[in-house]
N, CA, C and O atoms as a GROMACS GRO file, in nm:
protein
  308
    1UNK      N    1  -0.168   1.156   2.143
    1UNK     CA    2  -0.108   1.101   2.022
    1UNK      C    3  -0.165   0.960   2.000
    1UNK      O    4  -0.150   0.888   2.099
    2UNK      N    5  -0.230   0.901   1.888
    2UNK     CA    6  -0.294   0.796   1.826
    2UNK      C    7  -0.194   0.680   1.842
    2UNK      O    8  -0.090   0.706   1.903
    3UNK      N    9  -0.213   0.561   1.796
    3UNK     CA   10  -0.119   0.458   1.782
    3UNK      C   11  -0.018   0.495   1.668
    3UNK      O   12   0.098   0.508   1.708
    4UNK      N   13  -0.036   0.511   1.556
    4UNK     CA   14   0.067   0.592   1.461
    4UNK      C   15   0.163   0.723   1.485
    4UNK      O   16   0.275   0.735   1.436
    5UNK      N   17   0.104   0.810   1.560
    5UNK     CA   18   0.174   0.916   1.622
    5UNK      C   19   0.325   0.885   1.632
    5UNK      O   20   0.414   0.934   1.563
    6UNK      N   21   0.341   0.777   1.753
    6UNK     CA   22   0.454   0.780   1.774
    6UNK      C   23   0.600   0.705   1.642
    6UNK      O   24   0.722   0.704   1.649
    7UNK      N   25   0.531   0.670   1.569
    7UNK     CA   26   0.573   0.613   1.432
    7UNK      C   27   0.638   0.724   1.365
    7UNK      O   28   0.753   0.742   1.326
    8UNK      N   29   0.500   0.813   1.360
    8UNK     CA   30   0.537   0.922   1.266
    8UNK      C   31   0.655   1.049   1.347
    8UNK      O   32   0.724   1.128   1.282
    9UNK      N   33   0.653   1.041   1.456
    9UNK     CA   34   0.756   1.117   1.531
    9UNK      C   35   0.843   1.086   1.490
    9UNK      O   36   0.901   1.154   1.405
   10UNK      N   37   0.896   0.948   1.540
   10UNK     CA   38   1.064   0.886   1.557
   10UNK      C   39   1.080   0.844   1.382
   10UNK      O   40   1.188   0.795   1.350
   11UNK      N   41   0.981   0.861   1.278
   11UNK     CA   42   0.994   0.805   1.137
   11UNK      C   43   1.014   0.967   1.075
   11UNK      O   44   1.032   0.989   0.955
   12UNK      N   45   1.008   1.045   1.153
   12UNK     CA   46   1.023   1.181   1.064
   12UNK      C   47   0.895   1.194   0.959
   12UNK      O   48   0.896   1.279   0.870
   13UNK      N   49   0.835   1.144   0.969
   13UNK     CA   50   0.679   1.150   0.834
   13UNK      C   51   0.670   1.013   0.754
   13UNK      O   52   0.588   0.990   0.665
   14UNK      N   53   0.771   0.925   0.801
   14UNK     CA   54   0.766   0.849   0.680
   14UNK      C   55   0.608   0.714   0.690
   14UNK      O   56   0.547   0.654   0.601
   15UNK      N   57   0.597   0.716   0.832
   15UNK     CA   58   0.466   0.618   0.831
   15UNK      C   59   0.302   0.636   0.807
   15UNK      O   60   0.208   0.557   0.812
   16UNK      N   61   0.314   0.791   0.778
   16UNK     CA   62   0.206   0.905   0.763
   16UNK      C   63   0.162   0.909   0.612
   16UNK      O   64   0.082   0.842   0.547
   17UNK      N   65   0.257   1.031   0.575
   17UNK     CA   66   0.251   1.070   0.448
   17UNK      C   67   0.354   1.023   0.408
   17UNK      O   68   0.409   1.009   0.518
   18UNK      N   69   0.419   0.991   0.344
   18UNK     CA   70   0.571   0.963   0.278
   18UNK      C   71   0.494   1.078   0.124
   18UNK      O   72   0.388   1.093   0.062
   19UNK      N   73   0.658   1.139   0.129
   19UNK     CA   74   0.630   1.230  -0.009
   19UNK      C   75   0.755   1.142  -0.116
   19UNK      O   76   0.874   1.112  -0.114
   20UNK      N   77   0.630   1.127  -0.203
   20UNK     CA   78   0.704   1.016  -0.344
   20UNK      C   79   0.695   1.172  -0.441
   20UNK      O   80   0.608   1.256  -0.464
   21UNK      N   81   0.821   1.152  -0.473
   21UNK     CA   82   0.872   1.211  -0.622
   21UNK      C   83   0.873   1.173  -0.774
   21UNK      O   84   0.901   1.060  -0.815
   22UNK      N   85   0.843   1.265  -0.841
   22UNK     CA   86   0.802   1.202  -1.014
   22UNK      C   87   0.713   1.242  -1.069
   22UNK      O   88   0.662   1.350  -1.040
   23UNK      N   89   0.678   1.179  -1.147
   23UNK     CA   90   0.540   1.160  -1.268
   23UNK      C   91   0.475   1.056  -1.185
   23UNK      O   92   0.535   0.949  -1.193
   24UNK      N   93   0.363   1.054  -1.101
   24UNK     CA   94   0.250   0.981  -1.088
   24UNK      C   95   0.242   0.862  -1.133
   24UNK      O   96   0.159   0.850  -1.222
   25UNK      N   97   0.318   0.732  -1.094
   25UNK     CA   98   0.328   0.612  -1.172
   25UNK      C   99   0.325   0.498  -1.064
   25UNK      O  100   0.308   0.511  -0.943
   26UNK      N  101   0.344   0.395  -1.131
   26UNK     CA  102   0.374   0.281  -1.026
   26UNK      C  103   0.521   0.246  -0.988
   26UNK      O  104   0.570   0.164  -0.910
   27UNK      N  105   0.565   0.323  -1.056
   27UNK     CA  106   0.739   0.330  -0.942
   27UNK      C  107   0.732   0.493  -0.946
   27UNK      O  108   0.697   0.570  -1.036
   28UNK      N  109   0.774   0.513  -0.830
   28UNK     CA  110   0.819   0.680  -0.814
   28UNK      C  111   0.935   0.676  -0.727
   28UNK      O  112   0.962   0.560  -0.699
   29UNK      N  113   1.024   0.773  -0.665
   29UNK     CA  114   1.115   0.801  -0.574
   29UNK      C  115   1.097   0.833  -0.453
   29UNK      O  116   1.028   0.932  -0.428
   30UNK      N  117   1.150   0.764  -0.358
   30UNK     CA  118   1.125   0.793  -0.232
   30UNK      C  119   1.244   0.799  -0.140
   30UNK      O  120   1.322   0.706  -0.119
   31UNK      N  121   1.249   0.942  -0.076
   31UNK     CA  122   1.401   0.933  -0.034
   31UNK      C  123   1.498   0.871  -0.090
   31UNK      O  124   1.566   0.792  -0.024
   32UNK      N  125   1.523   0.895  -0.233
   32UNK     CA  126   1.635   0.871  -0.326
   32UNK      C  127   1.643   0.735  -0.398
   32UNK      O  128   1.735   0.682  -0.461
   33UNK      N  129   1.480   0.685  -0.359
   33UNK     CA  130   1.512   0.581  -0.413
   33UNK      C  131   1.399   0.532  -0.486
   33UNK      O  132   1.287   0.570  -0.454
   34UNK      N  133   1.417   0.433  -0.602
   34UNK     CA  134   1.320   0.385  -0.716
   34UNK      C  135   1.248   0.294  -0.626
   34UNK      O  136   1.298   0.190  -0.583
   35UNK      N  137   1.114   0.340  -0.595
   35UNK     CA  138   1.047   0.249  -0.511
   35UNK      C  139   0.853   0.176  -0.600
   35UNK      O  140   0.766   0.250  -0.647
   36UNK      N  141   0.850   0.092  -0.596
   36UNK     CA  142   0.700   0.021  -0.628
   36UNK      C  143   0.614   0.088  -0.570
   36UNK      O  144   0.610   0.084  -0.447
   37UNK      N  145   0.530   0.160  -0.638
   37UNK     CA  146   0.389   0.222  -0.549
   37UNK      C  147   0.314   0.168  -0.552
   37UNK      O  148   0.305   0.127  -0.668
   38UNK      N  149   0.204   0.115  -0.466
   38UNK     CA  150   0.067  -0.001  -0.476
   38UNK      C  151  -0.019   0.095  -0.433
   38UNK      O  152  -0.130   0.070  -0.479
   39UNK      N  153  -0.020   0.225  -0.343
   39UNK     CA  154  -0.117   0.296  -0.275
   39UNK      C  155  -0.164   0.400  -0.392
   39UNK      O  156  -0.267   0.456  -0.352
   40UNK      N  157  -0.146   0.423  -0.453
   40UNK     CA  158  -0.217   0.518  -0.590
   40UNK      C  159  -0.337   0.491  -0.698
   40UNK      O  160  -0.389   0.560  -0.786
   41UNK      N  161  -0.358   0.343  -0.648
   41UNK     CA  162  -0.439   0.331  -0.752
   41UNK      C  163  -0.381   0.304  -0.898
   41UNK      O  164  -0.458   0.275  -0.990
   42UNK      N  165  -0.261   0.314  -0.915
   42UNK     CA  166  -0.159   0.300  -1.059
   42UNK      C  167  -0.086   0.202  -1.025
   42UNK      O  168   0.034   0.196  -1.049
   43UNK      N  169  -0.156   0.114  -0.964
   43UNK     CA  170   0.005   0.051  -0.950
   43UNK      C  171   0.022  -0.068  -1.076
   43UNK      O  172   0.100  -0.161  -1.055
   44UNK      N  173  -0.047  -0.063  -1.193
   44UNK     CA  174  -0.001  -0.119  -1.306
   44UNK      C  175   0.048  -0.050  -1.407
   44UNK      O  176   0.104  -0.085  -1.511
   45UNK      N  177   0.017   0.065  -1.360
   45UNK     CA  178   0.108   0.199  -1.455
   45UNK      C  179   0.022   0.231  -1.538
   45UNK      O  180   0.077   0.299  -1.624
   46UNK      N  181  -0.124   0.213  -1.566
   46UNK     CA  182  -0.225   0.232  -1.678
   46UNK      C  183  -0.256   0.383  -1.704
   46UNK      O  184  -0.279   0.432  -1.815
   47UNK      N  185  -0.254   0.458  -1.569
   47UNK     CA  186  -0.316   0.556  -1.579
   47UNK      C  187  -0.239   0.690  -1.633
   47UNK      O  188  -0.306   0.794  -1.629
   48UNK      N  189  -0.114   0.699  -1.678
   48UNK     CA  190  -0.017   0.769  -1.776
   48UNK      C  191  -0.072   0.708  -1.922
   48UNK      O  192  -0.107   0.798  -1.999
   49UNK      N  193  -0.083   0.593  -1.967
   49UNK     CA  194  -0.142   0.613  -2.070
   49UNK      C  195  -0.172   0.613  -2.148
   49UNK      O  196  -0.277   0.550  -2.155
   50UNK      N  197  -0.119   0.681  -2.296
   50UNK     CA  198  -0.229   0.788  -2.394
   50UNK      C  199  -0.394   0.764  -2.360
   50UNK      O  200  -0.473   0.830  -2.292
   51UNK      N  201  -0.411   0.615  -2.457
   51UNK     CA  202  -0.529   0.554  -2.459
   51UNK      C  203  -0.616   0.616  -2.326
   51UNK      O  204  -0.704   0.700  -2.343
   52UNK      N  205  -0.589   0.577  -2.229
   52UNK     CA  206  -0.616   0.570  -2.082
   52UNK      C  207  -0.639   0.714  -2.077
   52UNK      O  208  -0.758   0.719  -2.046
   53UNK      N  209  -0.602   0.824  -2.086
   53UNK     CA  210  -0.597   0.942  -2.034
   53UNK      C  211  -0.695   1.066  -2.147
   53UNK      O  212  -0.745   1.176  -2.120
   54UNK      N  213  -0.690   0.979  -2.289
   54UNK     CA  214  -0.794   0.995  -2.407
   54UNK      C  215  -0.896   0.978  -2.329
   54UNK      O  216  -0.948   1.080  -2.282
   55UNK      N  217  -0.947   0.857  -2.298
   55UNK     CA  218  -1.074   0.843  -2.244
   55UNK      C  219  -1.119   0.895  -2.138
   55UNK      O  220  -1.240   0.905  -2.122
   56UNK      N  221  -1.014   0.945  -2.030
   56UNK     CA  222  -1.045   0.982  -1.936
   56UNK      C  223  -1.068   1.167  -1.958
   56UNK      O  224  -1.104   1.246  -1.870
   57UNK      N  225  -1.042   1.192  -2.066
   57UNK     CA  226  -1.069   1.355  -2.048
   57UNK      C  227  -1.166   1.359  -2.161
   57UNK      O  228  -1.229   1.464  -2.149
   58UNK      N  229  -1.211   1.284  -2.277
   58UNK     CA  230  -1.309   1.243  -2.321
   58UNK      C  231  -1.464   1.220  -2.222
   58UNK      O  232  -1.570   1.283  -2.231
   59UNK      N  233  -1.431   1.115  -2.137
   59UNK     CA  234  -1.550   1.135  -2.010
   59UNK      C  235  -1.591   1.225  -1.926
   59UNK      O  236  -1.707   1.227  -1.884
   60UNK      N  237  -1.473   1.334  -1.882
   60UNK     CA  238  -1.489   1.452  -1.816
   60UNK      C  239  -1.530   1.574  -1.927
   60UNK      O  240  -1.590   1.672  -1.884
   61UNK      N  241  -1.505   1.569  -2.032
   61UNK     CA  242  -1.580   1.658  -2.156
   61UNK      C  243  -1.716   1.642  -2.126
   61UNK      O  244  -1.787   1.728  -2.075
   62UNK      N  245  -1.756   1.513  -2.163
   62UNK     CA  246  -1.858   1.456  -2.173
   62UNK      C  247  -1.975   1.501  -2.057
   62UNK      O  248  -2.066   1.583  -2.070
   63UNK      N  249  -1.936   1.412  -1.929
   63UNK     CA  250  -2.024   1.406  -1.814
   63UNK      C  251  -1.984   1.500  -1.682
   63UNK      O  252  -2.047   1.523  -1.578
   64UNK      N  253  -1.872   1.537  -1.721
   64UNK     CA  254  -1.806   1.675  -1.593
   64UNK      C  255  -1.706   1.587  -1.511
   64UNK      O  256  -1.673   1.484  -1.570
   65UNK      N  257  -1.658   1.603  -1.403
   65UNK     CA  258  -1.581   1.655  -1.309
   65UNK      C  259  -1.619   1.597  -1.170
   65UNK      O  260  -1.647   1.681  -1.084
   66UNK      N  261  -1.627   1.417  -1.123
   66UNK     CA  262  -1.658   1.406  -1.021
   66UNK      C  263  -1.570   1.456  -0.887
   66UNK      O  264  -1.453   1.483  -0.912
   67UNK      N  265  -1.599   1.467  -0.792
   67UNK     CA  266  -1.527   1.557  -0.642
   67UNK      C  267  -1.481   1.403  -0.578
   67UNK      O  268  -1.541   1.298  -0.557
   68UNK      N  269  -1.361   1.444  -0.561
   68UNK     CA  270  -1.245   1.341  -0.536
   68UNK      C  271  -1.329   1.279  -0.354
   68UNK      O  272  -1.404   1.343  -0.280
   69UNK      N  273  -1.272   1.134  -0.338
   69UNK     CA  274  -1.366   1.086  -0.189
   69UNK      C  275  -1.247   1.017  -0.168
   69UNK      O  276  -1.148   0.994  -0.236
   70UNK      N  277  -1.292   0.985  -0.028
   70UNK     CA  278  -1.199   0.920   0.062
   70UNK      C  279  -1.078   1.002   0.124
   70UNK      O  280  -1.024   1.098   0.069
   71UNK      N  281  -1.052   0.956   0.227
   71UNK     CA  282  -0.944   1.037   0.284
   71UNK      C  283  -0.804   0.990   0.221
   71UNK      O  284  -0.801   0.898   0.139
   72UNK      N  285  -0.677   1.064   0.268
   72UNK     CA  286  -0.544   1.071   0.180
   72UNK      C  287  -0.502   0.914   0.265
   72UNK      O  288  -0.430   0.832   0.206
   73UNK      N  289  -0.560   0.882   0.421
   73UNK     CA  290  -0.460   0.825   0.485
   73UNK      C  291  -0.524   0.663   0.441
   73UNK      O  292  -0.467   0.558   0.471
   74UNK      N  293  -0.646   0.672   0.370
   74UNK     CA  294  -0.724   0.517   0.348
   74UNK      C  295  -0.603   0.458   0.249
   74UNK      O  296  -0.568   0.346   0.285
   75UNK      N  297  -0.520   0.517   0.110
   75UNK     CA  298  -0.438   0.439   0.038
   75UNK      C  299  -0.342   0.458   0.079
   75UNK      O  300  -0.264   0.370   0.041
   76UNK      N  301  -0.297   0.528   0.142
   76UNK     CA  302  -0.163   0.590   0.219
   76UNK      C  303  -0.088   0.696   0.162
   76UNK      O  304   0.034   0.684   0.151
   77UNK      N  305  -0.147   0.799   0.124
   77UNK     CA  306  -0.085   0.915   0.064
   77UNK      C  307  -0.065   0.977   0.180
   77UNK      O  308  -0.011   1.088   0.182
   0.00000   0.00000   0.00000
């Protein structure tokens, strides 16, 4: 077991993965509660949208479909 291992034992998952509930934003729910997300990459809330999400499926029309990088545990998903 790694240095986190034992975190994630006695934390039940929470120092690992924590599973956030919602719409994909910069606050979501976490174990019942309205929590600030910084690990998503949203954490100014831009990427819900309209404008933001126009352009972004406008560019994938356009130029395709890049293949997602990095691992889940680098932002902390």
């Amino acid at each position: 077991m790694g240095p986190l291992g034992q975190y994630a034992t006695k934390g039940h998952g929470y120092f690992l993965f924590p599973k956030l509930e919602g719409e994909i934003s910069n606050r979501m729910t976490f174990r019942g509660k309205d929590m600030l997300v910084w690990s998503l990459n949203n954490y100014i809330g831009l990427a819900n949208h309209p404008e933001v999400r126009k352009a972004d499926a406008d560019a994938a029309a356009k130029y395709g479909m890049a293949y997602p990088t990095g691992a889940r545990t680098m932002p902390g998903q």
